[in-house]
C-alpha positions in Angstrom: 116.9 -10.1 -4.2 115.5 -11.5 -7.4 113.8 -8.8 -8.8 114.4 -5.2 -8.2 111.3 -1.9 -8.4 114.1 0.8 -9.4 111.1 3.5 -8.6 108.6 3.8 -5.6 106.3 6.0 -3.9 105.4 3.7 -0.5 105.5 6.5 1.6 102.1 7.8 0.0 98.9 7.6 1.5 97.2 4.7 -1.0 99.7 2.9 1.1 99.0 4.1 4.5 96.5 2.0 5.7 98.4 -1.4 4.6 101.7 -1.2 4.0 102.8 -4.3 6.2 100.7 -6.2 3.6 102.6 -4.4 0.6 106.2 -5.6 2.3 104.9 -8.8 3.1 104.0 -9.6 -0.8 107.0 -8.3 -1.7 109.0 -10.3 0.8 106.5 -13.7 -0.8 108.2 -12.4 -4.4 111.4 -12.1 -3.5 110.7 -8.5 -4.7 113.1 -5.5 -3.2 112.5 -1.6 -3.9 113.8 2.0 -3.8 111.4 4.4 -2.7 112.2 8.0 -4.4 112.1 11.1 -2.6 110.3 14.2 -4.7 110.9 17.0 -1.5 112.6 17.1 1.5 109.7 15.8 3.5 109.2 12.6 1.2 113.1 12.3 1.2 113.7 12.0 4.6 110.3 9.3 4.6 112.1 8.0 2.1 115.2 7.5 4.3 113.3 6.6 6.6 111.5 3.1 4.7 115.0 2.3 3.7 116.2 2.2 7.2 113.7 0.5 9.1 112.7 -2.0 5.7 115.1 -5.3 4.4 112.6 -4.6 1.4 113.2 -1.4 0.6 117.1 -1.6 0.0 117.9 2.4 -0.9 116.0 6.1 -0.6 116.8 8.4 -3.2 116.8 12.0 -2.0 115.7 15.1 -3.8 113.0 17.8 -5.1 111.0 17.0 -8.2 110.7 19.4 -10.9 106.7 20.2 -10.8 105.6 18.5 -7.7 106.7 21.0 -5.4 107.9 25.2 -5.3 110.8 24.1 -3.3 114.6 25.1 -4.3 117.3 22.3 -3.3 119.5 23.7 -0.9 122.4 20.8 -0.2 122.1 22.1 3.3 119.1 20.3 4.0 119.6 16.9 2.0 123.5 16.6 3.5 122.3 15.6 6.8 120.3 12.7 5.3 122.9 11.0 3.1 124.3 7.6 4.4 124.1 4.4 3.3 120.2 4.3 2.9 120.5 6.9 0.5 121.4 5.5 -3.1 120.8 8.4 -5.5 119.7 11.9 -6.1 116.4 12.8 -7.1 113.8 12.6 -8.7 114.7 15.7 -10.5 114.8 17.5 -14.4 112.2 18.9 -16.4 108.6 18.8 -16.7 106.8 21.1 -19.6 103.6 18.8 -19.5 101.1 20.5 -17.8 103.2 23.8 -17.4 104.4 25.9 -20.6 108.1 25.4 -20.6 108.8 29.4 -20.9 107.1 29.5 -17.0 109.1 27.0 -15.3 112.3 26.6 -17.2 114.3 28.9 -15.1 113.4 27.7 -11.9 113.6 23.8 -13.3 116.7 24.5 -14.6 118.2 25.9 -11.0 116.9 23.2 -9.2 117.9 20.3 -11.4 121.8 21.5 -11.6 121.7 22.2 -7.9 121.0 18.4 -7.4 123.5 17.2 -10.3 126.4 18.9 -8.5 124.6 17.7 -5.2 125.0 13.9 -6.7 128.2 14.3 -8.4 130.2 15.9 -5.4 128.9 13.4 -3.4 129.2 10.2 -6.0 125.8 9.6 -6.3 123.5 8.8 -9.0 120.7 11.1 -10.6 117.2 9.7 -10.9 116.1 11.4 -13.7 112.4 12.6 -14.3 111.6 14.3 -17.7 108.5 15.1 -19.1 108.2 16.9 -22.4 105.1 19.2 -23.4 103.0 17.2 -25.9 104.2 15.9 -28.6 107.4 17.3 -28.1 110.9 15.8 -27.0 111.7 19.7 -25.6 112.5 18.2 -21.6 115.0 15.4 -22.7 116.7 18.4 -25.2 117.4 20.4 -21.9 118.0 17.6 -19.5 120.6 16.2 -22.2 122.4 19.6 -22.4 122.5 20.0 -18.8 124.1 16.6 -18.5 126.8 17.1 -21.1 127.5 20.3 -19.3 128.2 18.9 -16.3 129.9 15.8 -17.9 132.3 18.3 -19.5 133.3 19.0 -16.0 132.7 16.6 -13.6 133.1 13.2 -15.7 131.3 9.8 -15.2 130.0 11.0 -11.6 127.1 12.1 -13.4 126.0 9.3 -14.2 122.0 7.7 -13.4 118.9 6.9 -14.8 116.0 8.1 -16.9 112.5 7.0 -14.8 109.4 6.1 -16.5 110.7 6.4 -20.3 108.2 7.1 -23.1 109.9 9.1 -25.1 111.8 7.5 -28.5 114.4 5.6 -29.2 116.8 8.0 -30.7 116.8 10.2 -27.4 117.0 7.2 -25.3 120.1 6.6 -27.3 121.5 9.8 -26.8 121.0 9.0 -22.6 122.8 5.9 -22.9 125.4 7.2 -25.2 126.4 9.2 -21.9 126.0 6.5 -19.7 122.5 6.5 -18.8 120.5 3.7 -18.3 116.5 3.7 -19.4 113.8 2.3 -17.3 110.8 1.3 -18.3 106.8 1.3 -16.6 104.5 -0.8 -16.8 102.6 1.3 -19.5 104.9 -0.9 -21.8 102.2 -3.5 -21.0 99.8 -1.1 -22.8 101.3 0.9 -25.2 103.1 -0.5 -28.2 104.0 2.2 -29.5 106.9 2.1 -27.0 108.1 -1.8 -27.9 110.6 -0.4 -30.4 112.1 1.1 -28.0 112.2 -1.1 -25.7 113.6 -3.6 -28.3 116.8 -1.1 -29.2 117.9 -0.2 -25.7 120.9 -2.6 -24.7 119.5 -4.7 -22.4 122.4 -4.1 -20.1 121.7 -0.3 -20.0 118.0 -1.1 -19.2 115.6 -0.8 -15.7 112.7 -2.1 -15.0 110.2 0.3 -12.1 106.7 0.5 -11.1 106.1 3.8 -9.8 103.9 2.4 -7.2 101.4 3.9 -6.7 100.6 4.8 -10.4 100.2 3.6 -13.4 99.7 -0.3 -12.9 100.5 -2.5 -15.7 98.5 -5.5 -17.1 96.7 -7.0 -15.7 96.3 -4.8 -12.6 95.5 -1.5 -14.5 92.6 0.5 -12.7 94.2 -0.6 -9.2 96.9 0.8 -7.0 100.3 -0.1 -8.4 103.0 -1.7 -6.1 106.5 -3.3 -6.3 105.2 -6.6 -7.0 104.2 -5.9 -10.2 107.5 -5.0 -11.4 107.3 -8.6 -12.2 105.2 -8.4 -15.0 106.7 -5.4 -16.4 110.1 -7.4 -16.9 107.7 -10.1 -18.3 106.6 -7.8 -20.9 110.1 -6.4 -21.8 111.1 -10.0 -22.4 108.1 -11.0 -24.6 108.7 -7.5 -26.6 112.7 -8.4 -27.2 112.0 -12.2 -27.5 114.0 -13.3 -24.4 114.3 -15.4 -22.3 111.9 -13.8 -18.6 114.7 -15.8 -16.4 118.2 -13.8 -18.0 116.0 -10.8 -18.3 115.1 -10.8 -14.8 118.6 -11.8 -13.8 120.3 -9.1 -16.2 117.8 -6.1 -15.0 118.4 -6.8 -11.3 122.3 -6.8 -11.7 121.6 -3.4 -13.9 119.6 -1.9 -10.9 123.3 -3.3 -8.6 125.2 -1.5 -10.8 123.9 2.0 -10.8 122.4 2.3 -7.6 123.1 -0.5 -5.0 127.0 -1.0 -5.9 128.2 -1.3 -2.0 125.1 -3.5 -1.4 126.2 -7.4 -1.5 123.5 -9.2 -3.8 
């Protein structure tokens, strides 16, 4: 696998009616993916792509902070885990379209439920935090959560941020604790985010798509899909000044390393 989409939706609809095509140009591009569960119903989908795709080499399995009312109850997510399933999540904070002061609790519950869900069962955490505007106030709590549970159950809390806007001093404060950053393509758009791109290590780096949002250029206004993880890595080469080839090989032994280290490469 050349180049890996650390972050995927293809079990949504805007996929539904051609998702053979989608593999297939991803199978042309030597381009592989992990589809991310935000419920139990997307999770076992999830599982479910992974298992029945060569594409799709992993499923992350968990309940996202805003898009559902759901609790995580390891109960339910125990009987999916195998060796399709590559991480927990996508799970933390979200304060953008909800005051923090009428979610935090139940946020809170849910996001340490599926920390000591991935820990316990050595997993890592796909992270998704979203501060209110103009604020850093998600990645404050998610950090404290995840020194908490550092403090007691070491480096198996370990993972990744997803879709990382936020600045550089909090994204070093994730990779001080072993966290790596991934980037969208909305680095294609907004450089305002280039600095940061430019001071994360780029062995601690990602690259995703979130397929099926937010494209990157040139494909913005359209569906987004794995392929165009491709030109995301493109931009975070031109950004640093790298070389697109060691990028590319660096990010996809990155993505091995935190989520795919019992696959062979």
């Amino acid at each position: 696998m050349k180049y890996i989409d650390t972050h995927s939706h293809l079990y949504e609809r805007k996929f539904k009616e051609d998702l053979a095509d989608v593999l297939q140009r991803m199978e042309d591009k030597d381009v592989s993916a992990i589809v991310i569960g935000v419920s139990l119903e997307t999770s076992k989908q999830a599982v479910e792509l992974a298992r029945n795709n060569k594409r799709v080499v992993g499923a992350t399995i968990g309940v996202h902070p805003t898009d559902t009312n759901e609790k995580f109850e390891a109960v339910d997510y125990a009987p999916l885990l195998g060796e399709q399933v590559v991480g927990v999540g996508e799970c933390g904070f979200d304060y953008y379209r909800s005051p923090k002061e009428d979610v935090y609790v139940h946020q809170r519950e849910v996001f340490e439920a599926q920390v000591v869900f991935a820990s316990e069962n050595d997993l890592p955490l796909m992270l998704h935090v979203r501060p209110s505007k103009g604020s850093v106030d998600a990645h404050e709590d998610a950090l404290e959560v995840l020194k908490i549970y550092q403090k007691e159950y070491g480096n198996t809390v370990r993972g990744n941020v997803h879709f990382y806007t936020s600045t550089k001093e909090i994204a070093r404060e994730y990779v001080s604790l072993g966290f790596t950053i991934a980037f969208p393509g909305v680095i294609t758009f907004a450089p305002d985010l280039h600095d940061v791109v430019r001071d994360v290590p780029l062995d601690m780096m990602l690259a995703e798509t979130d397929a099926p949002y937010a494209a990157p250029v040139p494909h913005r206004g359209k569906r987004n899909e794995p392929i165009f993880v491709i030109d995301t890595i493109k931009a975070i080469a031109d950004i640093r000044g790298e070389d697109f080839e060691q990028v590319a090989e660096q990010l996809t032994k990155n993505a091995k390393t935190v989520f795919l280290s019992d696959k062979s490469a």
